[in-house]
C-alpha positions, 0 to 999 in steps of 0.5 A: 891190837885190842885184845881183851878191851871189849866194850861192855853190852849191859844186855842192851842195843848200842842206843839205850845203852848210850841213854842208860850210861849218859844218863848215869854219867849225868847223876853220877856228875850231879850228886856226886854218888849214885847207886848201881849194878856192878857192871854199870858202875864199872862202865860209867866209871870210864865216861865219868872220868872222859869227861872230868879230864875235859873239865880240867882241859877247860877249852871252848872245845872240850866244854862242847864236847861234854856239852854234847855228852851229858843232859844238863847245861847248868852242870857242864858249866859249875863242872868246869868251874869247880873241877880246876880246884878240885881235881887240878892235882889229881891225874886221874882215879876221879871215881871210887866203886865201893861194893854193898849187898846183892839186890834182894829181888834178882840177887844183882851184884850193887855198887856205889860208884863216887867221885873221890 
């Protein structure tokens, strides 16, 4: 049963809101830190971590798989050179949510979401 495991709407149709967490996912990958809304953070956190669990997998499969997901080829291939030696020992919690101030035009809850 998949009580209470809703995916969260964003206040968005199901295509800008793949656009919005690819493109999330993608910075997030790229610069290692990115600041957001709290429930935006909250929900690239489960794709970021999808795909750095491809990386540590390092099949031809899983570098498509993410290659279809993320923006940026030159990025797909230095995650899945760096991440074995990064995350190798982890199993999983590849991502912090750190809360900071509320937005000062529409009071938003803000988070910066990082990798660990």
């Amino acid at each position: 049963m998949r009580h209470c495991r809703r995916v969260p709407k964003l206040g968005k149709p199901a295509d800008q809101r793949k656009a919005l967490l690819r493109s999330l996912t993608t910075e997030l990958l790229r610069h290692g830190s990115i600041t957001t809304t709290k429930a935006r953070a909250k929900a690239v956190r489960a794709e970021a971590e999808r795909i750095i669990t491809l990386a540590k997998e390092g099949s031809l499969a899983a570098r498509r798989q993410a290659l279809g997901y993320l923006y940026d080829k030159q990025l797909v291939h230095a995650l899945f050179e760096q991440v074995g030696t990064r995350y190798g020992d982890r199993n999983g919690g590849y991502t912090r949510i750190l809360r900071t101030i509320k937005r000062r035009g529409d009071n938003a809850e803000m988070a910066i979401i990082e990798l660990t």
